[in-house]
Structures are given as structure tokens and as C-alpha cells.
C-alpha positions in Angstrom: 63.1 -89.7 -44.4 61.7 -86.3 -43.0 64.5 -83.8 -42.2 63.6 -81.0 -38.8 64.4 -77.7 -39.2 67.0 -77.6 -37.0 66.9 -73.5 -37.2 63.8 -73.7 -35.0 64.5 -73.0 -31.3 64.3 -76.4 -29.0 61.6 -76.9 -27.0 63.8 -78.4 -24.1 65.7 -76.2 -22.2 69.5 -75.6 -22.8 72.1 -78.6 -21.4 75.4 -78.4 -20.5 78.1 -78.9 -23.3 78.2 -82.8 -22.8 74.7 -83.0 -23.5 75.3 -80.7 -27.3 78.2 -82.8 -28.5 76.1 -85.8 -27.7 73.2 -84.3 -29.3 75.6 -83.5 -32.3 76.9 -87.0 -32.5 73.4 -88.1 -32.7 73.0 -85.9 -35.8 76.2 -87.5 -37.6 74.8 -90.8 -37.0 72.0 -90.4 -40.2 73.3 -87.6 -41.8 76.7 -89.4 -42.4 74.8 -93.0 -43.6 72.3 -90.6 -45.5 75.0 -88.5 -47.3 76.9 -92.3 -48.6 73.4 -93.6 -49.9 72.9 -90.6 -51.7 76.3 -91.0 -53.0 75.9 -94.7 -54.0 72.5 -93.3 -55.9 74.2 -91.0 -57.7 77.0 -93.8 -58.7 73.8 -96.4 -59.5 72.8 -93.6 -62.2 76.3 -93.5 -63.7 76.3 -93.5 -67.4 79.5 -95.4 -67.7 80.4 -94.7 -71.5 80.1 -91.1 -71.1 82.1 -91.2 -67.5 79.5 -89.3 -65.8 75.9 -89.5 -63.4 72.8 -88.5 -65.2 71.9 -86.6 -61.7 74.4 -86.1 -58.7 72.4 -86.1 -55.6 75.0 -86.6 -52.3 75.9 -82.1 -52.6 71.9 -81.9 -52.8 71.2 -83.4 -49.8 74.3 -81.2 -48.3 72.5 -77.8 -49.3 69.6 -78.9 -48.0 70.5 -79.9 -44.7 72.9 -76.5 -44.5 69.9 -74.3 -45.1 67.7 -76.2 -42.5 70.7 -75.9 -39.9 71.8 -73.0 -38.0 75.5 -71.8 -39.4 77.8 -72.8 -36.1 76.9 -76.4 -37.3 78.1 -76.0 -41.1 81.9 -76.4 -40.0 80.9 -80.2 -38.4 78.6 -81.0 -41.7 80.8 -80.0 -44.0 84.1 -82.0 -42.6 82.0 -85.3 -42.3 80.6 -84.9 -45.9 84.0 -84.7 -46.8 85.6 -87.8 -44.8 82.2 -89.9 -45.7 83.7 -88.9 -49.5 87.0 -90.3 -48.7 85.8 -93.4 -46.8 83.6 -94.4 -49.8 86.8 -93.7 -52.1 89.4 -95.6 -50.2 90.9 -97.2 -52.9 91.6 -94.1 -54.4 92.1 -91.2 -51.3 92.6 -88.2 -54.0 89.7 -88.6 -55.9 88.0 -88.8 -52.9 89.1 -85.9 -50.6 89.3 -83.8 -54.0 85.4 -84.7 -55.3 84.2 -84.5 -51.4 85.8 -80.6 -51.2 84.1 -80.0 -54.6 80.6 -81.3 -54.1 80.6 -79.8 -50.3 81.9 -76.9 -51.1 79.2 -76.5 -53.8 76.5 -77.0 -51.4 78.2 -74.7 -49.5 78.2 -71.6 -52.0 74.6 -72.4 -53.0 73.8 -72.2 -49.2 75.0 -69.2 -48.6 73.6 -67.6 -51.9 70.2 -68.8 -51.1 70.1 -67.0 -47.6 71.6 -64.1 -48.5 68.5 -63.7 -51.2 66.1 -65.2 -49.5 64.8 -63.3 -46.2 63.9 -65.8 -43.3 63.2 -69.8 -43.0 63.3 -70.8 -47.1 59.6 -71.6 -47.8 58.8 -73.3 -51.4 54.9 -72.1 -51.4 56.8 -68.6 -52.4 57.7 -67.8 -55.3 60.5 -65.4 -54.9 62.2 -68.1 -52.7 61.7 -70.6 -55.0 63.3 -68.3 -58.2 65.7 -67.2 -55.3 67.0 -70.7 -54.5 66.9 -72.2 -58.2 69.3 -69.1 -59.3 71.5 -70.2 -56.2 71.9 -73.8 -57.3 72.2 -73.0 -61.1 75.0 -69.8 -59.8 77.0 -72.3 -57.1 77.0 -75.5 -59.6 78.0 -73.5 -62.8 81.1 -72.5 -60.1 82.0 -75.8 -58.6 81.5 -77.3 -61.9 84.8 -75.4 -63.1 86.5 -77.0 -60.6 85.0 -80.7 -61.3 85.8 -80.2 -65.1 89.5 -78.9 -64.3 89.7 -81.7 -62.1 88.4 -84.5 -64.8 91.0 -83.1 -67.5 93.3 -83.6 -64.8 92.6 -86.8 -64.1 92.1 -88.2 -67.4 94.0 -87.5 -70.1 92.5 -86.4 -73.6 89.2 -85.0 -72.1 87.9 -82.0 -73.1 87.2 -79.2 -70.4 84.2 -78.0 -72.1 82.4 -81.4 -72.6 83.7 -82.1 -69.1 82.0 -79.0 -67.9 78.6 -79.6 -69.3 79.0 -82.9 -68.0 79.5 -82.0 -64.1 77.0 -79.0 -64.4 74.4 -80.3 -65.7 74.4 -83.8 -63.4 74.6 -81.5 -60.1 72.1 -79.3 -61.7 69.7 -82.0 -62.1 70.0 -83.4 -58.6 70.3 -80.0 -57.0 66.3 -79.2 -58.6 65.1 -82.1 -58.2 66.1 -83.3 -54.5 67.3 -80.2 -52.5 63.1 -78.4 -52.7 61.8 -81.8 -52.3 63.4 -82.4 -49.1 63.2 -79.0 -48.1 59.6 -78.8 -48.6 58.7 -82.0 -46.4 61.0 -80.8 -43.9 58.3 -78.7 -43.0 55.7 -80.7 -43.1 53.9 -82.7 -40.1 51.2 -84.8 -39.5 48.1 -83.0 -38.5 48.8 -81.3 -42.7 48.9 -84.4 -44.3 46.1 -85.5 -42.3 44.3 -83.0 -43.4 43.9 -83.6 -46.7 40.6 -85.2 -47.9 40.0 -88.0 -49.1 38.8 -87.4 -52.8 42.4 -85.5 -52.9 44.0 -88.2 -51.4 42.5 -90.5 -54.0 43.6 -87.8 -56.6 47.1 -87.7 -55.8 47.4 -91.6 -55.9 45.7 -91.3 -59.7 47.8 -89.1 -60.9 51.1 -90.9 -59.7 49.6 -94.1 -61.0 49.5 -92.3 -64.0 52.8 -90.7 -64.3 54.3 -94.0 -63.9 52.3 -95.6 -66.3 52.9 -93.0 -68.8 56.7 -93.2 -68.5 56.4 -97.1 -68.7 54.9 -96.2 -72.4 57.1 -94.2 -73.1 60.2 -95.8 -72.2 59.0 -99.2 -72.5 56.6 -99.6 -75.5 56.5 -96.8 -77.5 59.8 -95.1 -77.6 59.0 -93.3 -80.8 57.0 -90.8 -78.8 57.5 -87.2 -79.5 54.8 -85.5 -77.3 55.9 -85.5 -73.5 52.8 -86.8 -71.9 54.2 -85.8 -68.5 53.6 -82.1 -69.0 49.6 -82.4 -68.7 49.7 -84.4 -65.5 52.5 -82.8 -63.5 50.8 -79.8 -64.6 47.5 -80.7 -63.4 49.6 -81.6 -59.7 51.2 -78.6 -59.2 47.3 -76.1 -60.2 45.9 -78.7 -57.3 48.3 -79.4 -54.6 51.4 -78.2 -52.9 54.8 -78.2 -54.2 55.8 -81.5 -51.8 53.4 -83.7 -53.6 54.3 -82.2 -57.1 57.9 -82.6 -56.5 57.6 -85.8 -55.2 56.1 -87.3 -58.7 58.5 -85.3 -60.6 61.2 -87.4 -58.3 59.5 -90.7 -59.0 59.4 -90.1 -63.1 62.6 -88.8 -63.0 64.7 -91.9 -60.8 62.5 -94.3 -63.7 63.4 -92.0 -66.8 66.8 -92.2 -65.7 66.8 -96.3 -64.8 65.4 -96.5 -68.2 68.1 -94.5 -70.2 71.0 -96.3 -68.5 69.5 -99.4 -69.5 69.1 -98.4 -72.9 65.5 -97.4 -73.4 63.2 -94.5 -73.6 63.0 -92.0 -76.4 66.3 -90.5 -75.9 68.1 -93.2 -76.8 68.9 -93.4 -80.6 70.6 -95.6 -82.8 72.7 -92.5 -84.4 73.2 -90.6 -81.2 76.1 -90.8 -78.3 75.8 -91.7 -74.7 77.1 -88.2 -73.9 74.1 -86.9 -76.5 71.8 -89.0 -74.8 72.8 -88.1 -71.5 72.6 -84.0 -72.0 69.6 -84.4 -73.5 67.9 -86.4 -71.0 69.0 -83.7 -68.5 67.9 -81.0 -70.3 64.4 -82.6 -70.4 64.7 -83.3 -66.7 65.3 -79.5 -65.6 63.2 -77.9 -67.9 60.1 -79.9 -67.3 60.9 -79.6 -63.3 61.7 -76.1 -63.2 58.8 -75.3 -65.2 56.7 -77.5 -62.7 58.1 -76.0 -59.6 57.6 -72.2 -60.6 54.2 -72.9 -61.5 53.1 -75.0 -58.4 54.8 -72.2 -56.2 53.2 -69.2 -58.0 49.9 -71.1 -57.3 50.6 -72.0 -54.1 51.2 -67.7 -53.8 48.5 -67.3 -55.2 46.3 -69.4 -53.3 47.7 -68.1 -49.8 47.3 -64.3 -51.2 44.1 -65.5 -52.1 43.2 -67.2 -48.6 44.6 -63.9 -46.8 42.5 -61.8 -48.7 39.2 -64.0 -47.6 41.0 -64.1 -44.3 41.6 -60.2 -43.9 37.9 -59.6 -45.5 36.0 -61.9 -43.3 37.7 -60.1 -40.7 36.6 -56.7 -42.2 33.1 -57.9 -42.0 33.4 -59.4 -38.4 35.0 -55.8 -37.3 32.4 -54.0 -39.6 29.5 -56.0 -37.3 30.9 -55.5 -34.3 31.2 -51.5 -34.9 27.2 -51.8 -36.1 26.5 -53.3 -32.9 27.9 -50.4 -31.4 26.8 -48.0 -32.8 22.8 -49.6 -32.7 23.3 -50.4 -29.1 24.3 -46.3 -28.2 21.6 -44.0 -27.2 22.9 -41.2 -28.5 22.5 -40.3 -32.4 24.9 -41.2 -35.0 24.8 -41.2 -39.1 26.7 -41.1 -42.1 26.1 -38.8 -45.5 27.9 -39.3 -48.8 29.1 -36.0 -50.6 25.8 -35.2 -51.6 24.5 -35.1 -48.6 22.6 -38.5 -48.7 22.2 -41.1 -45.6 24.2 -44.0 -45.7 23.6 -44.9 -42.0 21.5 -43.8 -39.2 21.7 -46.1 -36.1 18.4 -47.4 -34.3 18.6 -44.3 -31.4 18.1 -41.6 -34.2 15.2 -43.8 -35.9 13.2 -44.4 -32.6 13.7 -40.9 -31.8 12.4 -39.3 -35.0 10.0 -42.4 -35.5 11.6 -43.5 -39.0 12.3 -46.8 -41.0 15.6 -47.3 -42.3 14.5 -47.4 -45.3 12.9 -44.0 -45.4 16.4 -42.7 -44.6 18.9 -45.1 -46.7 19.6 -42.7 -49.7 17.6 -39.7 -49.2 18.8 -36.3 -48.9 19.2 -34.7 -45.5 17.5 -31.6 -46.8 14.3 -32.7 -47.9 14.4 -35.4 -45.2 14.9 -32.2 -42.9 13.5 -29.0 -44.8 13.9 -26.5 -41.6 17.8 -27.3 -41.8 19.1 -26.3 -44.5 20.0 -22.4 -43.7 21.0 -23.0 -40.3 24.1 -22.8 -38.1 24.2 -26.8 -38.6 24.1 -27.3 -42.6 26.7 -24.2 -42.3 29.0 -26.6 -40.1 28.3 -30.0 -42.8 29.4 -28.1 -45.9 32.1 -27.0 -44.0 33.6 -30.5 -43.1 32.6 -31.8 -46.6 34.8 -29.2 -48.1 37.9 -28.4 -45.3 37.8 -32.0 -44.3 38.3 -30.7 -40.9 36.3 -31.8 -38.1 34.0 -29.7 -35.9 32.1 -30.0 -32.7 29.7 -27.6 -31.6 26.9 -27.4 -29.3 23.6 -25.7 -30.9 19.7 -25.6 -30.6 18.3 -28.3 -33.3 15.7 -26.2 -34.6 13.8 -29.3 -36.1 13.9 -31.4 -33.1 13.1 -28.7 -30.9 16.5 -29.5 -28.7 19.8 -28.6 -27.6 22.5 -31.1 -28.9 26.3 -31.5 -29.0 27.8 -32.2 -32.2 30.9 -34.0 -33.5 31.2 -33.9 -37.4 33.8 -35.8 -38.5 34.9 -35.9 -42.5 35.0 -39.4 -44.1 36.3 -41.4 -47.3 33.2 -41.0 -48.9 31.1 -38.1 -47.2 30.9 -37.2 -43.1 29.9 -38.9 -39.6 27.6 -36.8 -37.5 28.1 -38.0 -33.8 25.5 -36.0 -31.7 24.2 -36.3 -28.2 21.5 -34.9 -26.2 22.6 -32.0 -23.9 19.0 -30.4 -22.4 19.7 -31.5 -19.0 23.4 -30.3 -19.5 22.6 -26.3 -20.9 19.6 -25.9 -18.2 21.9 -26.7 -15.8 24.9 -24.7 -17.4 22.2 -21.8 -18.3 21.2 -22.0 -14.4 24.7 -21.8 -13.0 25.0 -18.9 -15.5 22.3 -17.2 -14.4 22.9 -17.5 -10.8 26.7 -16.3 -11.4 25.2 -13.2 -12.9 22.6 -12.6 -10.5 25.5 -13.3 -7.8 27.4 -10.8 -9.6 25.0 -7.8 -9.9 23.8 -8.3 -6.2 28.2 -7.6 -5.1 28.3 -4.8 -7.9 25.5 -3.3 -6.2 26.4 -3.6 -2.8 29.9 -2.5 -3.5 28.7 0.5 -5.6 26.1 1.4 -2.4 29.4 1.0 -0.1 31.5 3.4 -1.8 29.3 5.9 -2.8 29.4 5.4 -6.5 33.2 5.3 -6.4 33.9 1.2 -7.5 31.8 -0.1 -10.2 32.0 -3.6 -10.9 31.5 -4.2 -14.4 30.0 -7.5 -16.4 31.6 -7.2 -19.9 34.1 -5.2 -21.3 30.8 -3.4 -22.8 30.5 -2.3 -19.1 34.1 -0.2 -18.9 34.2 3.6 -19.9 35.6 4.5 -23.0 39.1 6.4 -23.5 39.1 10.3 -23.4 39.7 12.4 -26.0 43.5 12.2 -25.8 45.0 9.1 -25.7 48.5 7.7 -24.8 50.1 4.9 -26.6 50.4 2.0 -24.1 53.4 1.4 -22.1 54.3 -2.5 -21.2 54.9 -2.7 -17.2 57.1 -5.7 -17.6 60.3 -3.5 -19.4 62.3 -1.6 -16.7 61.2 1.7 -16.4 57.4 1.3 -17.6 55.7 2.2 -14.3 58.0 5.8 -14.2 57.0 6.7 -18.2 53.0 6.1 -16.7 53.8 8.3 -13.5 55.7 11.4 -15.8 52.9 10.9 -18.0 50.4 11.5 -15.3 52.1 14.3 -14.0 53.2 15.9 -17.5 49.2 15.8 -19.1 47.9 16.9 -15.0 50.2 20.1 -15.3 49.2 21.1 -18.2 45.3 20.5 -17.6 45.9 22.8 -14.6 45.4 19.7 -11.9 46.5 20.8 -8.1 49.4 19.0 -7.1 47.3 16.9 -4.7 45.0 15.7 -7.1 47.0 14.1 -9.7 49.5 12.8 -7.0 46.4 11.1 -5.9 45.7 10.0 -9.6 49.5 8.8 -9.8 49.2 6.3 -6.2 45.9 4.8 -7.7 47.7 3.7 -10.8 51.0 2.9 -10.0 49.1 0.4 -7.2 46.9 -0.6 -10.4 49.9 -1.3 -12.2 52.3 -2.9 -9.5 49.3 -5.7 -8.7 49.7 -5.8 -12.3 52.7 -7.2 -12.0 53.0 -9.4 -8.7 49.6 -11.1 -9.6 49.9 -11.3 -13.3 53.7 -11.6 -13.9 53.2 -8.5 -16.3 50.3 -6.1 -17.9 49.7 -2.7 -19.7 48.8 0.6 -19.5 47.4 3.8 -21.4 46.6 7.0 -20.2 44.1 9.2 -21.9 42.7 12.5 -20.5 40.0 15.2 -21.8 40.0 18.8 -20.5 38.6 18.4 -16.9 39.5 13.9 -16.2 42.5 12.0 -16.4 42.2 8.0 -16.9 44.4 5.4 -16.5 43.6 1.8 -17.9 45.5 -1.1 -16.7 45.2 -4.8 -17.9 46.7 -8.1 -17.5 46.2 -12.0 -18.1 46.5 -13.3 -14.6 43.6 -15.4 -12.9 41.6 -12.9 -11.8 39.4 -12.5 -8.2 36.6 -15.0 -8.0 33.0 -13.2 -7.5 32.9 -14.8 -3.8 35.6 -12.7 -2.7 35.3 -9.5 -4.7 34.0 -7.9 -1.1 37.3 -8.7 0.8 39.5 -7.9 -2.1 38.0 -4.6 -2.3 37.0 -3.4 0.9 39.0 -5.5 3.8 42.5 -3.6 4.2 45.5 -5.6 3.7 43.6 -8.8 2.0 45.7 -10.5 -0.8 44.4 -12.6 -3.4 45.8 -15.0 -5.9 44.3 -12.8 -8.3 45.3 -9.5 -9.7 44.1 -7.6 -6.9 45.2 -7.3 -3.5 46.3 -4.9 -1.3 46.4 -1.9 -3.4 42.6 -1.8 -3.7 41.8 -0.2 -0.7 44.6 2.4 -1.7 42.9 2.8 -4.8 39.2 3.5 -4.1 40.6 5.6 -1.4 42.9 8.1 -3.8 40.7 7.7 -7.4 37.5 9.6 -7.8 36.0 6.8 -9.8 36.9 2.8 -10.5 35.9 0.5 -12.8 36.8 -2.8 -12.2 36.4 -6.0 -15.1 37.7 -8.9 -13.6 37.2 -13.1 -14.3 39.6 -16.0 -15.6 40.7 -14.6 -18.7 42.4 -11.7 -16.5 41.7 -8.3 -15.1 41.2 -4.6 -16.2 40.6 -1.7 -14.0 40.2 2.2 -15.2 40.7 4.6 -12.5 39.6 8.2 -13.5 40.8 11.7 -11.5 38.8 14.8 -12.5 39.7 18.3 -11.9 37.6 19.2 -9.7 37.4 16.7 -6.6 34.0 15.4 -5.8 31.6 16.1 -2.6 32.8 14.2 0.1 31.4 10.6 0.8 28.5 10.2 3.3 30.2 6.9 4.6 32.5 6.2 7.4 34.1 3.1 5.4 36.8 5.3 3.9 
């Protein structure tokens, strides 16, 4: 009989609630029939002189339909067990309602033990399931059993609890290991698996039951003096070379003989001095010993083999993933290879052989310094030691002096060393070096013509390099963002111009120049600074800020056109400025904009152009 996991979703799609009780009925029809033959077995295997079964099999099949069920079913499982108890003891209702209650609501506690220490669908190839749901029978039997031997003394008079205790236990026990994992395990199975076998194992497994059987013929039958249980080697050899299913089903097949043989009389565990009840506890002893041992060991190797077969599984997968990446990286033109921490290859894909004209094996293992002796004191070795040490990774793009070109480099640090990922960028810093050139020439030509324009009086500057120094006397710096900053820079102004001896016109010119300076400052930028510094004969004011700045292509307008705005720092305060500072230097790109204006003393000549 093969038992579905009824836990496992249906394939067909949800009916109406006609269609479930029908399909429930269904499932009473041969789980009510299978529970009674069970429960004649057990009776069948009844040692009558010692009033108890050698193994109890009807709350075995229970568990293991419970754990292969989903819970909202248990209720309808459990009350039939219970009435098919009471129909098969009519004669006498009590026994029967009171040993159904008992051997379901074993099942019962062993089901619920087994799931709450097992995690998922029980699965007998695992070990930990299989300890887990041996210590549930062993816990849930050793309870019910208190119950069975209460209700023995009970029932007959003169028995002793104890002896009746043993008794129950170990007769539950016994059927509990040896049927509940068998059908559990070929629950699970299906046709394509056993199919799957070979034939040589095929022809195995039929040897070795031939064998059991014979063996416990001898035993039983011929030579009963026999010390040395001959089982152990073969069910041994079953469970190191198939799966639990098959080893459980020989243990099944000795066991149902052994215990035919021993009600009849025979077998080695019968003796002439010993008592039915002696005979019987040491018979079951044997029975759970040997198949516990049996099971544990055919599931750890069953573990073992799927750990086993996962690992081959994972690392063919490695390899597969390992070949593809190869591909990869041999396929890429651009350059790629691995060192070790000495500075070793360990890789170098096909572009970087090609391109330096190498074999492999001229690289595999060979330092990159004598491989490259022009590299070692350069900007690049500088960057490898540093990854190698910081395990930090770097790009950078730099002239390869070996290979004579310009390359971008990605260095990235590694288990066992670092990956040098580089690409060839000669195309890319000609054109970058062009634009650059062209954005200086660009820039010089507008300095020049601005400086012709005014007479000297705006000088556009390249780098910071470019921008006149402070004076001799130098102001701390006042933040134009906090209320009150652009005043302090005005009193400054006026404060250091009085005292220089400045006419009132000049440094009121000096004062309009910065505060507009300052105030695009702050509607362009958001905020800035400023510092005043001043010498004997020149006052200069210095104001900077973070804001976007005034592309090159429309330095001209910014400058010169009257009222132009720009979304950089400068706007319409320019024109104000080169018309009231003698001199203007002006720094301006993406990272922000500085501008110095400078007053002297003494005002200059007067300009020879009309644009003012």
C-alpha cells in the first residue's frame, strides 16, 4: 500500500464543499479497513500467556498517516480510529473505546512531538529527522503506555503495573520503529525512483532479502542455539548501499518471521527455563536495538551521500561558473590579470598576451617585476602595493611607461593577491588633451581681448596661480551668509581707507565694487567670503564662493554687456565693478568663482576707450 502526502498542495483546483466531504469520505474508505487489518496484525502476534502483542502496529499506522496529513483533518482521523476500535471490540464496548482513545491518542502526542522538532515535510534520508522522530515515538509511547498499564491493572486483577508497563511500551515501541518510517518513507516515493535503480542493484537488493530470510529460517528453524545475530552484517550492508525504504523494508520482513517464529515456539529466544513474558521482552529488545541501529546508520549515509552529491553538485557548478568567467574574460579586448601576494601571475587573459606577444606560460608564476623591469618605481607598482596592503581598490588613469601608452586602471584586491582590469585610453586622452587645449587656447584668446577692452582693468585669470597675492595687512575673513557680513566688509573698507588717507570718492568707489562682488556672492552662490587686506598706497578686497561659475563662451557678455545675468556668480554687478575698481582679477570655472578687486591711492590715467 503506498500512502500520498496529503500535505502537498492538489493539483486540481479547489471544489465546492460537496466535492471535500466526498473527497474525505473517499479517504475513510482505506484508511478505516487499513487501520482494522493493522489491528487484526497486531492481535495475530498476540503472545497469549504473557496477555500482550510482541509489536502493536494499528497507532503506527495512525502517526504516520497524521504526519503525512494536513492538521484540520486529524479531528476526522482520530474519531474513526477510535470507532474502527470499538466496532472490532463489540463484544466488549469499554475495552474498545478505552484502548482506541489510548493507542490514538498516542499517535496523536507522537505527531505533534515529531513536528514540533522536526522543521518541514519529515524526510528519513536526514538524520536529525530521523533521531527527531524516534525520540517522539519512544517520548509519546513511554506516556500512553502509563495509561495502557493503569488500564490493564484495572482490568485484570493481580497484575502488576510495572510488568504491565514494560509490556504496553515496549509492543507500541516496536511497531512504532518498525512500521511508522517504513511507511513514511515510501510515501514519498514514486515510480520514475524505483525505476531508476539499476539492475545489478536491483539484483542486490533481491540477494540480500533472500538472505535475510534464509538466515532467520536458520536461526529460528534449525539452529536455535545460535548466539551470533547473523542479521547485523546484512542489514548493515543494506542500509551503507541503499535508502532507508529498502533497508526498512527487510528489517520489516525479518521482523513479522522472528516474531511468527517465537509465538510458535521457536527461534533462539525461546528457552526451556525462561517465561513467555522473558521471552517476549527479550525478543523486543533485540527487535529495536538492531532496527534503531539500522535506521540511524542508513540515514546518516543517506546524509552523507546527499551532502556528498551537493558538494559534487555545488563544485561542478563552481567549475561551469569558473569557465564561463574564463571565457569572458579571453573573449574581452581589453587587458586583465591576476598576482598572488608576491606579486606573481596567476592569470593574464589572451588580449594582454597578443598584445605584448607572450605564451602563457612565460607569464604563469613569474614576477611582474622582472617580467616588467621599467615598472617597478613607477606611479603603477606605487598603486599595486597599495591595494596589496589597504585592500582598497584603486582606478587611475596613467602613461604605461613599458608599453609606451596611456591606460585606465582598475585594481582590485583579492583572496589571494589583486586583479588588474586595464583598458586602452589613447584615443580617449588625445581627445580629452585636445578639448583641453582648445579650452585654454579659447580662454587666453577672451582674457586677452577683455584685458585689450578695458585697458588693463579685468584680467581673466587661469589658475588660482594667476590671482594677486594679499597685501601686507590682512583682514580675517568675514562669512557673507550671517546677517550683517556685507556691513563689517564696508566699515572695514572705509575704517583701513581713512586711515591710509584715501579721498572719500575713492574708497566709496572701492566699497560699490565689493559690496556688488559680494552680493553676486550671494544670489548666484547661496553664500561666500571675503577678506580685505591693504598695503600703504592699495586696498583689496577678495571674494569667493562655490556656485557654478560663468562658462568661457559667455565671459564677454557677463563682463561687458550691461544688465546681462548669468546662472553663474556673476551678473549684473560686473559692469559696476570694472567701472568703480582700478583693477580686477577674475578666477572663475565649475568649482566656483573668486574675484579681487584692488583701489589704490592714487587713481589711474584715464582709459583711452569709450566702452566705459
Amino acid at each position: 500500500m503506498q500512502i500520498r502526502d496529503l500535505r502537498q498542495p492538489s493539483s486540481s483546483p479547489p471544489g465546492s464543499s460537496r466535492t471535500n466531504t466526498l473527497a474525505g469520505l473517499l479517504c475513510l474508505v482505506w484508511y478505516v479497513p487499513s487501520y482494522v487489518a493493522f489491528y487484526k496484525l497486531g492481535i495475530a502476534l498476540y503472545f497469549r500467556a504473557a496477555s500482550a502483542s510482541t509489536l502493536w502496529l494499528s497507532d503506527a499506522f495512525v502517526l504516520a498517516v497524521l504526519l503525512l496529513t494536513p492538521r484540520r483533518k486529524w479531528p476526522t482521523l482520530l474519531v474513526a480510529g477510535v470507532l474502527a476500535s470499538v466496532a472490532i471490540n463489540i463484544h466488549n464496548l469499554q475495552w474498545g473505546i478505552e484502548t482506541g482513545l489510548i493507542d490514538n491518542g498516542e499517535a496523536l502526542l507522537c505527531a505533534l512531538l515529531a513536528q514540533r522538532w522536526i522543521d518541514g515535510p519529515f524526510d528519513i534520508t536526514r538524520l536529525r529527522h530521523t533521531l527527531a522522530l524516534l525520540s517522539a515515538m519512544l517520548a509519546g509511547s513511554a506516556i500512553a503506555s502509563l495509561f495502557g498499564a493503569a488500564l490493564v491493572v484495572n482490568t485484570v486483577p493481580g497484575h502488576d503495573f510495572s510488568k504491565a508497563f514494560r509490556l504496553w511500551w515496549y509492543s507500541d515501541v516496536v511497531g512504532d520503529i518498525v512500521l511508522a518510517p517504513l511507511l513514511l518513507a515510501w510515501s514519498r516515493v514514486n515510480n520514475f525512483e524505483i525505476r531508476r535503480m539499476w539492475p545489478k542493484q536491483t539484483a542486490e537488493l533481491a540477494i540480500l532479502i533472500a538472505c535475510a530470510l534464509t538466515i532467520s529460517f536458520w536461526r529460528f528453524n534449525l539452529d536455535k542455539s545460535a548466539v551470533t545475530n547473523w542479521l547485523l552484517p546484512i542489514l548493515l550492508w543494506a542500509s551503507l548501499r541503499f535508502h532507508p525504504r529498502y533497508v526498512l523494508l527487510i528489517v520489516l520482513t525479518t521482523t513479522l518471521y522472528a516474531v511468527f517464529a517465537s509465538v510458535a515456539g521457536l527461534g533462539p529466544f525461546v528457552h526451556g527455563n525462561t517465561t513467555t513474558i522473558d521471552t517476549l521482552i527479550e525478543l523486543q529488545s533485540c527487535i529495536v536495538i538492531l532496527t534503531m541501529s539500522v535506521l540511524i546508520v542508513s540515514s546518516l549515509t543517506s546524509d552523507r551521500n546527499r551532502t556528498i552529491a551537493e558538494y559534487e553538485a555545488a563544485e561542478k557548478a563552481l567549475t561551469a561558473s569558473h569557465a564561463q568567467i574564463v571565457d569572458i574574460l579571453e573573449s574581452m579586448t581589453d587587458f586583465f590579470f591576476s598576482l598572488d601576494r608576491s606579486y606573481c601571475f596567476t592569470y593574464a587573459n589572451a588580449a594582454l598576451l597578443t598584445y605584448r606577444n607572450r605564451a602563457r606560460d612565460e607569464l604563469m608564476g613569474k614576477s611582474l617585476w622582472s617580467t616588467f623591469p621599467g615598472l617597478e618605481n613607477t606611479i603603477m607598482a606605487e598603486q599595486y602595493r597599495s591595494v596589496m596592503e589597504t585592500r582598497v581598490p584603486v582606478s587611475f588613469t596613467v602613461f604605461h611607461p613599458v608599453m609606451k601608452h596611456w591606460f585606465d586602471f582598475r585594481i582590485y584586491p583579492t583572496d589571494d593577491g589583486i586583479a588588474v582590469y586595464s583598458i586602452l585610453v589613447d584615443d580617449r586622452v588625445r581627445a580629452e588633451t585636445e578639448r583641453e587645449d582648445d579650452a585654454r587656447r579659447q580662454h587666453e584668446f577672451v582674457r586677452d581681448v577683455l584685458g585689450s577692452v578695458t585697458d588693463g582693468r579685468l584680467t581673466l585669470c587661469l589658475t588660482e596661480a594667476d590671482l594677486p597675492p594679499a597685501l601686507a595687512i590682512v583682514e580675517a575673513w568675514v562669512d557673507l551668509s550671517i546677517p550683517g557680513g556685507r556691513k563689517q566688509i564696508r566699515t572695514d573698507i572705509q575704517r583701513i581707507a581713512e586711515a591710509a588717507g584715501f579721498e572719500r570718492e575713492r574708497w566709496q568707489d572701492l566699497m560699490t565694487a565689493a559690496d556688488e562682488a559680494n552680493m553676486n556672492a550671494i544670489m548666484h552662490a547661496v553664500s561666500g567670503r571675503c577678506q580685505i587686506s591693504s598695503s600703504a598706497c592699495t586696498i583689496q578686497a577678495r571674494v569667493e564662493d562655490h556656485g557654478a561659475g560663468i562658462d568661457v563662451q559667455r565671459l564677454h557678455r557677463a563682463t561687458l554687456e550691461r544688465g546681462y545675468t548669468t546662472a553663474g556668480s556673476f551678473g549684473h554687478g560686473m559692469k559696476m565693478i570694472l567701472h568703480t575698481a582700478d583693477r580686477t582679477y577674475l578666477l572663475t570655472g565649475p568649482e566656483g568663482t573668486i574675484v579681487v578687486v584692488e583701489q589704490d591711492r592714487v587713481p589711474p590715467p584715464p582709459p583711452t576707450h569709450s566702452w566705459l
